[in-house]
N, C-alpha and C positions, 0 to 999 in steps of 0.2 A: 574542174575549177582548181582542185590542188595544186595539178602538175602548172596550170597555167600560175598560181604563186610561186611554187617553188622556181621555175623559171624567171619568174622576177627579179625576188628576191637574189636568185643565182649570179643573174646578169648585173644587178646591183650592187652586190658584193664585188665580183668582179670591177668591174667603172671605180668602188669608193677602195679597192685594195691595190688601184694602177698607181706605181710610184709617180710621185708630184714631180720627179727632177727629170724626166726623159721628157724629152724634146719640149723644153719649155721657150717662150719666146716672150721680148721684153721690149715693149716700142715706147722710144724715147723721142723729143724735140730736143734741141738744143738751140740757142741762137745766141749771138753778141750785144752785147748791150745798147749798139747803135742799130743794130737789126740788121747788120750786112752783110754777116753771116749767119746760115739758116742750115742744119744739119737734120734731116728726118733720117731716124734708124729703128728697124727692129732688127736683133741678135736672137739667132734660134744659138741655143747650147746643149749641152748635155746635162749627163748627172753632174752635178757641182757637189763637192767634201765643204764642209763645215760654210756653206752658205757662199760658197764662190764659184765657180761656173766656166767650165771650157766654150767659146763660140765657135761654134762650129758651121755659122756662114752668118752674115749681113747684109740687108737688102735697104733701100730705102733711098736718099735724096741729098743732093750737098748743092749748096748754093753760098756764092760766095762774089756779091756786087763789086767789092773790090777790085777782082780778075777778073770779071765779065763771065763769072757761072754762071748759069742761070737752071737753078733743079736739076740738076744733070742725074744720071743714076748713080748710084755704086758700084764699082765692080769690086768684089772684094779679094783681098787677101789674104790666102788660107795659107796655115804653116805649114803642109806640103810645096808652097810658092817658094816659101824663106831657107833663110841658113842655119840651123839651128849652132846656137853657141851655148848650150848646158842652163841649165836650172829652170828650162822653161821658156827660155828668149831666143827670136827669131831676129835674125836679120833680116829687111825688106832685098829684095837679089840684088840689088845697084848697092847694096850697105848703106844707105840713107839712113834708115830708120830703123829702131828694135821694139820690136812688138810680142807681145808675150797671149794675147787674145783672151784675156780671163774680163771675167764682171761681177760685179756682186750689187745683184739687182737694188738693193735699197739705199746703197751708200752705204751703211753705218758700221763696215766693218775700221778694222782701226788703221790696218795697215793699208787702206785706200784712202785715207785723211776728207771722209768725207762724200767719196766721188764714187760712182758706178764702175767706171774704171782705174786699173792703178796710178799714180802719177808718178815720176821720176824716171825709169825704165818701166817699159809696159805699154797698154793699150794696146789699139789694132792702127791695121795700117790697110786704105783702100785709095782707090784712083777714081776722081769723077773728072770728066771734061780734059785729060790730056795731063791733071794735076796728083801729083802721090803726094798723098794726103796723111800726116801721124795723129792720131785721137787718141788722147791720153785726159786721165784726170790729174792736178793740179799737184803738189806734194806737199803743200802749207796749210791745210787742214781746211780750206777754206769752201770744200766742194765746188770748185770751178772745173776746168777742164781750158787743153790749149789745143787745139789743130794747126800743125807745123805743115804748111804746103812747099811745096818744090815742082815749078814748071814742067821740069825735064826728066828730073829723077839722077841728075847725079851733081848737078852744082848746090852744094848744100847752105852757099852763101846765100841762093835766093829763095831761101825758107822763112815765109811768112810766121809771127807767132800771133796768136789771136785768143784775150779771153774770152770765156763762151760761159754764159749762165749755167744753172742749175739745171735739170732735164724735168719732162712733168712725171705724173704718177707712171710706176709700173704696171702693165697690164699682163701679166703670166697668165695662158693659154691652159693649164690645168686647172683656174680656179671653177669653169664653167662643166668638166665632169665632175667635179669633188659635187658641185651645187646638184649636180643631173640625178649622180649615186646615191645623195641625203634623200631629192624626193623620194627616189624610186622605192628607197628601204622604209620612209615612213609609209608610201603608201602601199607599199606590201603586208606592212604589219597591221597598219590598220586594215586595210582586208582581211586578213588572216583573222584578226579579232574579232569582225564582222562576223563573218562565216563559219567561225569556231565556235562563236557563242550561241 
């Protein structure tokens, strides 16, 4: 019965001592206030420095009634896709768009004015339905966000700008080991005191 606590307890420690930032994932809604644009995203990233987060792919849904989307998927764009111009920004390969693919899942850092993603230079950049797509958050502190479309990908005249509400709760994919590793250690120790006493 020892070995089978100490085994517990082992595998517990381990699960509640797995860093929180590796391969965390963040699913957002987004939509327009007329509701005619509809954006479903999760962002798997990496370890993120001081609460902001490299993405490191995007999966989810763009819809946009205007253009006659309809849910289409995402295909995303990774910055092995783009042109790197220094400090972290990507040119999309037509130079459309610059995309930097960072997040900061709550909003509330300062230099994001509000938004999950940065606003000004930043954001990601994907294609759904034949459309390259720029997702950025807003730069006037206001937590919005714009998605800039372009039919073709290189007439930049015909770049839709669209604002998009606020996204809903974050749901990060580690909070469900952190929760798994609390039980296991309480009820290791409460055994342990079980059978020790």
């Amino acid at each position: 019965m020892t070995k089978l606590l100490t085994a517990a307890l082992g595998l517990a420690t381990a699960l509640f001592m797995t860093p929180v930032a590796l391969g965390d994932s963040f699913t957002y809604s987004f939509s327009s206030s007329d509701n005619s644009v509809n954006l479903s995203a999760t962002f798997t990233t990496d370890s993120g420095a001081g609460g902001i987060y490299n993405i490191t792919n995007m999966t989810g849904t763009f819809a946009d009634s205007n253009n006659g989307i309809t849910a289409s998927p995402i295909s995303w764009l990774s910055n092995s896709d783009g042109i790197g111009i220094g400090g972290g920004l990507y040119f999309s390969p037509d130079f459309l768009f610059i995309y930097d693919n960072l997040l900061e899942p709550d909003g509330t850092a300062t230099e994001f004015d509000g938004s999950v993603l940065d606003g000004g230079l930043g954001g990601v950049v994907f294609e759904a339905d034949g459309y390259e797509i720029s997702f950025l958050g807003t730069d006037d502190g206001s937590g919005g966000y714009w998605a800039n479309e372009s039919p073709d990908g290189s007439d930049i005249t015909g770049v839709e700008l669209l604002g998009l509400n606020s996204p809903q709760a974050v749901t990060p994919e580690p909070s469900s080991l952190l929760l798994l590793a609390t039980g296991l250690l309480s009820l290791g120790a409460f055994a342990r005191r079980k059978f020790l006493a």
